[in-house]
C-alpha positions in Angstrom: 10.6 -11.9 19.9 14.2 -13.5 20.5 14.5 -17.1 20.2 17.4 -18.6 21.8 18.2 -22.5 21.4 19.9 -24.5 23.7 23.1 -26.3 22.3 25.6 -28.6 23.9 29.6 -28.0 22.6 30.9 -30.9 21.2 34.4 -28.7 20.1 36.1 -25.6 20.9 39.0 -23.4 19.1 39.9 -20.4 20.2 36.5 -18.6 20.2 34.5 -20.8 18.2 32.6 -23.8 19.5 30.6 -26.9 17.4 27.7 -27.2 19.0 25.1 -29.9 18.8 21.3 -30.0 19.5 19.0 -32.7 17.8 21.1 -34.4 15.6 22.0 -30.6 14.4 25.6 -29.1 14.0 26.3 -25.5 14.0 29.4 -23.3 14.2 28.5 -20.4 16.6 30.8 -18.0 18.7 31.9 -18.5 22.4 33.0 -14.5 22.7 30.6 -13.2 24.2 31.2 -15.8 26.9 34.8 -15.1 27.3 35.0 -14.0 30.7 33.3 -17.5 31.2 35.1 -20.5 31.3 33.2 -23.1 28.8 34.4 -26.5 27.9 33.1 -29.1 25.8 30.5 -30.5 27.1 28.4 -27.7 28.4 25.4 -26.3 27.3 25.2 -22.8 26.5 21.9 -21.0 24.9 22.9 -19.9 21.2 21.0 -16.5 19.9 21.9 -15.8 16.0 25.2 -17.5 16.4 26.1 -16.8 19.5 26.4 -18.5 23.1 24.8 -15.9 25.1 25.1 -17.5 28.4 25.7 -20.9 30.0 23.2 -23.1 31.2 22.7 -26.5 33.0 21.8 -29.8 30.8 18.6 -29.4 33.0 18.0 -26.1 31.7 18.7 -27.2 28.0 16.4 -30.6 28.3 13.5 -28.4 29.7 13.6 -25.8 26.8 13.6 -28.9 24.4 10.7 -30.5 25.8 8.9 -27.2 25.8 9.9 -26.8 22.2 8.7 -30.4 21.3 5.5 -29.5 22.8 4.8 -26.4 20.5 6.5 -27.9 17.8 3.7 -31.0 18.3 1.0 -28.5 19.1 1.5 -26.3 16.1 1.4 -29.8 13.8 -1.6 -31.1 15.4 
């Protein structure tokens, strides 16, 4: 099973990003996104440090709250 997490870009250079999730930073790599155009401020979903695709801060805030709710269930 792949798990991919949902990350919002807080900096880019060149083809590496910052991203942010959860009071979490992480370094991760924009090329396989670079016939894309990302800017900071999107979301993208990160797969072993990489942004595999773009997404919507909708899309991102769902995952979370479906994470939060296994996260809760597996604790409970």
């Amino acid at each position: 099973m792949c798990l991919g997490i949902p990350m919002q870009i807080v900096a880019i250079n060149g083809y590496n990003a910052r991203c942010q999730a959860k009071g979490v930073e992480r370094e991760v790599s924009l090329f396989m996104l670079q016939d894309e155009s990302v800017a900071v401020g999107d979301f993208v979903m990160i797969h072993v440090g990489y942004a595999i695709n773009k997404m919507s801060e909708a899309e991102a805030r769902s995952s979370w709250e479906l994470f939060d709710e296994l996260l809760a269930s597996h604790h409970a």
